[in-house]
N, C-alpha and C positions, 0 to 999 in steps of 0.2 A: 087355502091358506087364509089365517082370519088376518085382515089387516092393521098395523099396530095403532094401542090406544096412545094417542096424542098427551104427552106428557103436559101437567098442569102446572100452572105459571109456579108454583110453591116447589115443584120438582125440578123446575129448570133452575132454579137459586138454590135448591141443597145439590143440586149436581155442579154446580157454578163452587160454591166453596169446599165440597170434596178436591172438586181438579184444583183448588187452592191449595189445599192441606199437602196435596201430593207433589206440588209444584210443577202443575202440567199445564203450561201458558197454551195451546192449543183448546185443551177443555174448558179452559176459564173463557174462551172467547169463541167456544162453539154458537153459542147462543146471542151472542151480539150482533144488531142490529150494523150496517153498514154507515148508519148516519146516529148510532149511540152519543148520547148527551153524558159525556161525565164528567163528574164537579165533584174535585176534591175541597176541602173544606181552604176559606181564607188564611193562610198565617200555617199549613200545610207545606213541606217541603215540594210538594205537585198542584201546587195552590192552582185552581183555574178551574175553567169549563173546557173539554179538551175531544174533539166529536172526530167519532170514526175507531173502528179498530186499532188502527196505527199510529194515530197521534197517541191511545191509551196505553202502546205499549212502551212508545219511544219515551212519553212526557210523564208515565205515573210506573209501569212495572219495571224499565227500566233503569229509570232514574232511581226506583227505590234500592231494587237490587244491586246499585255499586258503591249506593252511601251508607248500605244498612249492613249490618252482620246480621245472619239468622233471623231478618225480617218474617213477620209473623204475624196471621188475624187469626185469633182463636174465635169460632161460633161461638156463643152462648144458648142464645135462642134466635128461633126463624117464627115472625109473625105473618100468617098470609088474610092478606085483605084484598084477596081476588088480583086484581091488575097491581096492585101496588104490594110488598113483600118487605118487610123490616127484619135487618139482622141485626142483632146487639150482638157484642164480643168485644173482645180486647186488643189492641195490637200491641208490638214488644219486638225489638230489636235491640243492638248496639250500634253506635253513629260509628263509619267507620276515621273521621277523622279527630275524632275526641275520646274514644274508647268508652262514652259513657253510654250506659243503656236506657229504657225508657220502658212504661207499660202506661195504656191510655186506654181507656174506655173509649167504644165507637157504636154509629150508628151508621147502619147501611140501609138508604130508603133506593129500592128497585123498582120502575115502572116496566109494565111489561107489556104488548101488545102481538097479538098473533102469532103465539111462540117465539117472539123476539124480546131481546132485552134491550129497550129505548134509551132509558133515562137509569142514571146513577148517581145520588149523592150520597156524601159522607158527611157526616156528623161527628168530630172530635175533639178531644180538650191539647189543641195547638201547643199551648203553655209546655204542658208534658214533653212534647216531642221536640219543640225548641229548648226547652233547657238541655236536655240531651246533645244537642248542638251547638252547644257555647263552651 
């Protein structure tokens, strides 16, 4: 039995936003590191640096999931620059206490070490996603 090929940092982040698309919180955080760095952008409804599996799901997936309707990152492109991985896409919901909706360009910069995913920032136009919520 040949033993399996070690998935490469660029495949652990389109495996990372497949389990997004499908809304499979378990696959999204196969890959997460125990002491993960994530930093959603300032002026962000999950505004913060937020370390650990649990804090990302309590402070950023869940919090998004009960203010947003049909919250959503569409891919565009995945750039892979070894240890580091940049996804461009869009995010798009409606805020569930204003009905209004939103579409924002975003930037996803992934660190990644030893088959783990360390570090997570986002990059996005705040403005967009707060008018939505006024």
């Amino acid at each position: 039995m040949t033993p399996a090929t070690p998935r490469s940092n660029h495949q652990i982040i389109q495996d990372h936003y497949a389990a997004s698309a499908r809304q499979d919180l378990a696959g999204m955080l196969a890959d997460v590191a125990e002491d993960v760095r994530w930093t959603e952008a300032a002026g962000f409804p999950c505004a913060g640096t937020h370390v650990g599996p649990q804090q990302v799901i309590e402070k950023v997936f869940q919090v998004l999931g009960s203010q947003w309707q049909d919250y959503r990152f569409e891919l565009e492109a995945l750039f892979d620059a070894g240890a580091v991985q940049v996804g461009i896409g869009r995010y798009s919901g409606i805020y569930r206490q204003t009905g209004k909706a939103m579409q924002a360009r975003v930037a996803h910069v992934w660190q990644l070490e030893g088959g783990r995913i360390r570090a997570f920032e986002q990059f996005t136009d705040t403005l967009l996603v707060a008018q939505a919520m006024r």
